[in-house]
N, C-alpha and C positions, 0 to 999 in steps of 0.2 A: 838805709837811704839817707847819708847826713846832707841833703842835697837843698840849694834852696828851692823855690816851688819852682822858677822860672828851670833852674838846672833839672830838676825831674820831669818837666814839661818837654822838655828837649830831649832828655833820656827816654821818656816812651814815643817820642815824635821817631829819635833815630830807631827807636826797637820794631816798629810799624815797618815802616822803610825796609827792614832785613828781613822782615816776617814778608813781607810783598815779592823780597828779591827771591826770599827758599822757596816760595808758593809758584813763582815762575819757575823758577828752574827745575823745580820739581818734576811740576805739568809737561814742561819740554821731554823731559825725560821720562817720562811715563809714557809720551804719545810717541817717541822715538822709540821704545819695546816693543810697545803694543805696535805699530808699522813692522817693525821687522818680525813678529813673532816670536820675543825674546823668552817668552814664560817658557814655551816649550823646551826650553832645554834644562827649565826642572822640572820638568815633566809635565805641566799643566797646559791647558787650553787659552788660556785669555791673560791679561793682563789684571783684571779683575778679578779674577781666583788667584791669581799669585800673590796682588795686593791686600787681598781678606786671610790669605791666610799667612805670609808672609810679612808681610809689615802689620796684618791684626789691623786694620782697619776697615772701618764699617761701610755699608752698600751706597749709603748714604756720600761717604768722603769718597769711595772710590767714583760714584757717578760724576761728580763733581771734578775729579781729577783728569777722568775721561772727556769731560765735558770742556775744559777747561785748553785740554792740548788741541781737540780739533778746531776749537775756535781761535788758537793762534796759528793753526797753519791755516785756515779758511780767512781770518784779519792780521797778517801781518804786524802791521806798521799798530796794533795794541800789545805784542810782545816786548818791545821796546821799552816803551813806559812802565810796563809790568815787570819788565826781568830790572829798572833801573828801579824798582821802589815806588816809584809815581801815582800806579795805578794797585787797588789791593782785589784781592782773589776777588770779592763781593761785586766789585764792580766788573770785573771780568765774568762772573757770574751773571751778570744783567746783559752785558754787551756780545755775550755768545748766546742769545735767544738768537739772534740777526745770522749767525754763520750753522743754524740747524739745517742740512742737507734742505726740506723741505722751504725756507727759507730762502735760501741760497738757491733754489730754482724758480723761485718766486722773481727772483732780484733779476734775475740771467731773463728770463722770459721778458721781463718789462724793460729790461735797455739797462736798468740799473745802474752807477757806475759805483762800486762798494769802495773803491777808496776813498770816493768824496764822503760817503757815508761815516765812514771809518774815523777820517779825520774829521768829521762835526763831533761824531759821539766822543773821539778820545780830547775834542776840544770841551767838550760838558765836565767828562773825566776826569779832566788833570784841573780845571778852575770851577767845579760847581759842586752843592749837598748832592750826597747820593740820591737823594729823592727824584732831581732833577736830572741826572742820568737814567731813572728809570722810567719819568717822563716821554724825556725825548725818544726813546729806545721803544716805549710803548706806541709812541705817534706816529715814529717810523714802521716800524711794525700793523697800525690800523691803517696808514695810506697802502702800505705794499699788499692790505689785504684786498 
């Protein structure tokens, strides 16, 4: 790395960025199998057996991968910033507590309107410390209780 600091500062700023874009696109595609039932055509049940033993990754990254695609099709408009680099897997990790089915009936029963929601939290997201994402995400979550 003959890089000066500010140049390696910027080189792991854009390697973040890519690491956020494959994390999206990934997730897309995982939840796009798992909807159509794609494992079964090598023989397996789920998308999660396919990916434990097919790509060998652990229960732990598959929940998470799982977790990850239903909450971009439940929030939309957080796809975006995610598949553009903006947003990284962790904070998509905080902001799909708010799109878990039980949630998501919570929201529909009270009037809710989730895009306004959607755009506060991707507004915390994209200009605030992760901490303060999981703030807000937490607060929204105790009034909707």
């Amino acid at each position: 790395h003959g890089l000066t600091d500010g140049e390696l500062l910027d080189h792991v700023r854009a390697l973040v960025v890519e690491q956020n874009r494959v994390a999206a696109r990934l997730a897309a595609a995982v939840r796009a199998a798992e909807v159509r039932q794609a494992a079964e055509h090598d023989g397996l049940k789920s998308m999660g057996s396919w990916l434990r033993s097919h790509a060998r990754l652990s229960g732990a990254a598959v929940s998470q991968l799982r977790r990850h695609g239903r909450a971009l099709d439940a929030l939309p408009a957080v796809a975006e910033p995610f598949t553009a680099g903006a947003v990284t897997a962790d904070q998509v990790d905080v902001v799909a507590q708010i799109a878990t089915p039980e949630n998501l009936d919570r929201a529909d029963a009270q009037g809710v309107d989730l895009a306004e929601v959607e755009a506060a939290v991707l507004t915390v997201a994209t200009g605030r410390p992760y901490r303060d994402l999981q703030v807000a995400v937490g607060t929204y979550l105790a009034h909707l209780d």
